[in-house]
N, CA and C of each residue as an Amber inpcrd file, in Angstrom:
protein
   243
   0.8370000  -1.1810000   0.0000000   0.0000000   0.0000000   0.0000000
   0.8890000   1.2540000   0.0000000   0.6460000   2.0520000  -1.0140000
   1.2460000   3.0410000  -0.6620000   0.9420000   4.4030000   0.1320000
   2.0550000   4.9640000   0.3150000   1.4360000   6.1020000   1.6860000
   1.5640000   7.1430000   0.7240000   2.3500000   8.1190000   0.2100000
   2.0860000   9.4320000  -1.0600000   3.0030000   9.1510000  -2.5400000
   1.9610000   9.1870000  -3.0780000   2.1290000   9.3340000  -4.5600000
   2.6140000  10.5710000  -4.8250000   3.3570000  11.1980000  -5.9640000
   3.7390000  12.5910000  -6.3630000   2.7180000  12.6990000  -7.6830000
   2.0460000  13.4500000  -8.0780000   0.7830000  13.9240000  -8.7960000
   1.8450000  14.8760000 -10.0000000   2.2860000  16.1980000  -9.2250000
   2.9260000  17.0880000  -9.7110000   4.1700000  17.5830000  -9.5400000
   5.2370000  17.7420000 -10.2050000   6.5340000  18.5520000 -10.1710000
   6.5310000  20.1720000 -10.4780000   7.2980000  21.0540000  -9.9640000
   7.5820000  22.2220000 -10.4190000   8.8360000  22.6940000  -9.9920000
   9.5460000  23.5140000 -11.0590000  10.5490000  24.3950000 -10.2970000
  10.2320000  25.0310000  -9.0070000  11.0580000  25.3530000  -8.2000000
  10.8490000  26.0040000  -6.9250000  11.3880000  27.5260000  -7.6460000
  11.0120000  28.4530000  -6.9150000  11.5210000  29.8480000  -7.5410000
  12.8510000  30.0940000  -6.6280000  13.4760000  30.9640000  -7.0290000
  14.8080000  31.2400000  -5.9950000  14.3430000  31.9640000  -4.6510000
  15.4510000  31.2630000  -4.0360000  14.9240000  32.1010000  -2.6780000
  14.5050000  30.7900000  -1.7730000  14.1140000  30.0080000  -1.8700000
  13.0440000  28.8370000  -0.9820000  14.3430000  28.1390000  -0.4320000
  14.6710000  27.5550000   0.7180000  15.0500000  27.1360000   1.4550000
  14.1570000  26.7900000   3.0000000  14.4120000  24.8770000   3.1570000
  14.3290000  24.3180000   3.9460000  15.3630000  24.6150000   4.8440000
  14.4450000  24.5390000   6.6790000  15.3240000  25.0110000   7.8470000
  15.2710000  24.2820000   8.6900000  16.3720000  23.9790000   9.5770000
  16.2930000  23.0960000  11.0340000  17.3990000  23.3140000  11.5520000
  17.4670000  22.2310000  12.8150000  19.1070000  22.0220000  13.5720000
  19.6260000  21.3240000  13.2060000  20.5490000  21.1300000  12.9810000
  21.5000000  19.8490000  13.0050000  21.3090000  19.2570000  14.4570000
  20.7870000  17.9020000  15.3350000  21.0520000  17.5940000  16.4050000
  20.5740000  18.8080000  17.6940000  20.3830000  18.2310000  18.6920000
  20.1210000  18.9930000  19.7120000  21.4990000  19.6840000  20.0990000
  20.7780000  21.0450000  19.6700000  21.8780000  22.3510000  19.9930000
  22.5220000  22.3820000  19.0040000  22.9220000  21.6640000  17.8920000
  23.3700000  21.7040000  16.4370000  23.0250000  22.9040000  15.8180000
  23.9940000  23.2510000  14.9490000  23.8400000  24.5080000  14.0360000
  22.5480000  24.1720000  13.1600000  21.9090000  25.3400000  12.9850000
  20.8450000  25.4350000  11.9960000  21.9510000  25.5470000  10.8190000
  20.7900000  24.9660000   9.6900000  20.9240000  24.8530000   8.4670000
  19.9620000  24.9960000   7.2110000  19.9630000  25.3890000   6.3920000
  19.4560000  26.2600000   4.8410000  19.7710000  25.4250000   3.8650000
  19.1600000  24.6220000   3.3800000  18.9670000  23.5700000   2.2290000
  18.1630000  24.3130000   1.1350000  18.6800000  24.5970000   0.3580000
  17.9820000  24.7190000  -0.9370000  16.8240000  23.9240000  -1.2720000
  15.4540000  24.6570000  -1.5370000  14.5480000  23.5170000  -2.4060000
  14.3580000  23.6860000  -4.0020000  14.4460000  23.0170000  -4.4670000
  14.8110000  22.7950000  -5.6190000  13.5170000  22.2400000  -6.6260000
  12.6570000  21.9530000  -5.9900000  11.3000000  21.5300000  -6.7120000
  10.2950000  21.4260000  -5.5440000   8.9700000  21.7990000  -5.8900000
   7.6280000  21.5300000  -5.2170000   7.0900000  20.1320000  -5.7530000
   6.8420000  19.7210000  -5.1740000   5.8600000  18.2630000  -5.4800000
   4.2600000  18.1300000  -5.0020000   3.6080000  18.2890000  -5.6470000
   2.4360000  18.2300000  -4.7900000   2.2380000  15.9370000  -4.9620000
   1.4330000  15.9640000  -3.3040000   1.2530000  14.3880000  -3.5020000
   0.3410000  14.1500000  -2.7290000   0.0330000  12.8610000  -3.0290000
  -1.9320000  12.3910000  -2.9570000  -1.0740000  11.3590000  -2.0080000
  -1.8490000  11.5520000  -0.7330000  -1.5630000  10.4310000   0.2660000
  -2.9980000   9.4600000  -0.1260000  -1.9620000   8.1730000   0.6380000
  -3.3500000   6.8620000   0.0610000  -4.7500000   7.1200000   0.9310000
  -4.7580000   8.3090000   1.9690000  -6.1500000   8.7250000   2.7460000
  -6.9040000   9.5290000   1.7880000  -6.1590000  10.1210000   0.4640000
  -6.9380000  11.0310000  -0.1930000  -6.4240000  12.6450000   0.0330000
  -5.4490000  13.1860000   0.7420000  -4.6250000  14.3260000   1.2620000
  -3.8440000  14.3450000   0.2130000  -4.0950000  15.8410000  -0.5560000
  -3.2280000  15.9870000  -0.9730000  -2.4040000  17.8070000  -0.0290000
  -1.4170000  17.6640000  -0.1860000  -0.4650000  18.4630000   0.5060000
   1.0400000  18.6580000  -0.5950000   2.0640000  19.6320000  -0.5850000
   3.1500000  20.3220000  -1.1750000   4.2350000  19.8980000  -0.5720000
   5.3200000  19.6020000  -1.0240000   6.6900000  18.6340000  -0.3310000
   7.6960000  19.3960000  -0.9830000   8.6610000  20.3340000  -0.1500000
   9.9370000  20.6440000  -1.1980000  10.6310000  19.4390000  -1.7460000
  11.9000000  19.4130000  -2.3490000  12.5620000  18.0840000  -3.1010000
  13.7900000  19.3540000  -2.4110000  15.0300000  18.6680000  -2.8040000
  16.2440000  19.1370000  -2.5240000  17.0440000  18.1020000  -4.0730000
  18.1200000  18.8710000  -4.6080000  18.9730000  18.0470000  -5.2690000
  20.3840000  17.3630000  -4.5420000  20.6420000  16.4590000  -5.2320000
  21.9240000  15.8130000  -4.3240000  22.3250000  15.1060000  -5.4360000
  23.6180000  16.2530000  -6.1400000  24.4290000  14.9950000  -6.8090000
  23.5820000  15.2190000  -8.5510000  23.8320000  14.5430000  -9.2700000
  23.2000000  14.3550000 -11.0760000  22.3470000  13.2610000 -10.3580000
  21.1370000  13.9460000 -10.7100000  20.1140000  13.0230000 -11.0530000
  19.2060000  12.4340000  -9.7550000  19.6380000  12.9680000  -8.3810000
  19.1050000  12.7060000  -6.7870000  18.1990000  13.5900000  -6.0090000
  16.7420000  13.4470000  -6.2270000  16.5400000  14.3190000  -5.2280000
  15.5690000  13.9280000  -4.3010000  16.0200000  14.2830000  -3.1150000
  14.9870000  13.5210000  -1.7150000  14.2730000  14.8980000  -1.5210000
  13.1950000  14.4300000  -0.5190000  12.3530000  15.2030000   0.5960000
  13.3260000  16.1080000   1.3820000  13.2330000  17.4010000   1.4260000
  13.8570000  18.0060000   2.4150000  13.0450000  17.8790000   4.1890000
  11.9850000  17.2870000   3.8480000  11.0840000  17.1530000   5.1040000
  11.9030000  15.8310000   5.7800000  12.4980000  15.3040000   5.3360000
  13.5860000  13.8430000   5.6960000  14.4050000  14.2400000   6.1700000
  15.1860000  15.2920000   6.2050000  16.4210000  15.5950000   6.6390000
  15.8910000  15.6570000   7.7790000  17.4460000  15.2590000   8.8060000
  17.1340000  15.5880000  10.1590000  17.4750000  16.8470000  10.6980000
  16.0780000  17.1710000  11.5530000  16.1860000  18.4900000  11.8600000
  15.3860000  19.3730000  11.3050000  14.9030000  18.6720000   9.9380000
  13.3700000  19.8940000   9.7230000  12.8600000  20.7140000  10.2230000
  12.6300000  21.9180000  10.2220000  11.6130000  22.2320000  11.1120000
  10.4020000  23.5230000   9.9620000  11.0830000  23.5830000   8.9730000
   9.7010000  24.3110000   7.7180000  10.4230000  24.8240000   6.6270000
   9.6950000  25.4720000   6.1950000  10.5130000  25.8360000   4.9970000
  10.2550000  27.4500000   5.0670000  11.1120000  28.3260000   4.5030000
  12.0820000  30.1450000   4.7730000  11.6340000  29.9020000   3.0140000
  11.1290000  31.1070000   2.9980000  11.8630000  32.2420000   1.7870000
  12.7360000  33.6120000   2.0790000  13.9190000  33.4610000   1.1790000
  14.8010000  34.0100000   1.9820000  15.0360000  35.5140000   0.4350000
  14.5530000  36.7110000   0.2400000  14.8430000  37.5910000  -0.6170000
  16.3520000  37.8490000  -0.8570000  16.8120000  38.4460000  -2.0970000
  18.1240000  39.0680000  -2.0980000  17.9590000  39.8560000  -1.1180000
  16.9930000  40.9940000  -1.0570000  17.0590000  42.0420000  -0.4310000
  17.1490000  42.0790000   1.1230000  16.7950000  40.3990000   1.6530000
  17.6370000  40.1160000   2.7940000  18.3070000  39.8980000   3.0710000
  19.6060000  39.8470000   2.1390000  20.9630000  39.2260000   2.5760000
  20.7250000  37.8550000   2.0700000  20.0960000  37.4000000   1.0120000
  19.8480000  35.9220000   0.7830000  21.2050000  34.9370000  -0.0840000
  20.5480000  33.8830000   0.6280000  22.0060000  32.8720000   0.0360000
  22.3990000  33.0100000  -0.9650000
């Protein structure tokens, strides 16, 4: 049985970055997202998942990484990555 299907892909626009700790008391960290996914859980939910790239041709859930905690849009005009 599966738990979410991916329905849809899109570029992410610049600026979007996934945020968390590294570990308790660990440095926060800024992961690039790199695509939106929208996906149909097998309850019928559908909900938006950043992707992250890793590498030619790899890209996981940034919601997997440890330490998640949401996802930042971050402007040039803030000092952005």
């Amino acid at each position: 049985m599966r738990e979410e299907e991916i329905i849809q892909v899109v570029p992410a626009q610049s600026g979007w970055f996934a945020y968390g700790r590294e570990g308790e008391g660990g440095a926060e960290f800024l992961t690039p997202v790199a695509l939106w996914a929208l996906v149909d859980s097998s309850a019928g939910v559908r909900r938006v998942v950043g992707l992250t790239a890793h590498g030619l041709g790899h890209v996981s859930r940034v919601e997997e990484l440890e330490g998640f905690a949401g996802y930042r849009h971050v402007s040039q005009e803030e000092g952005g990555v």
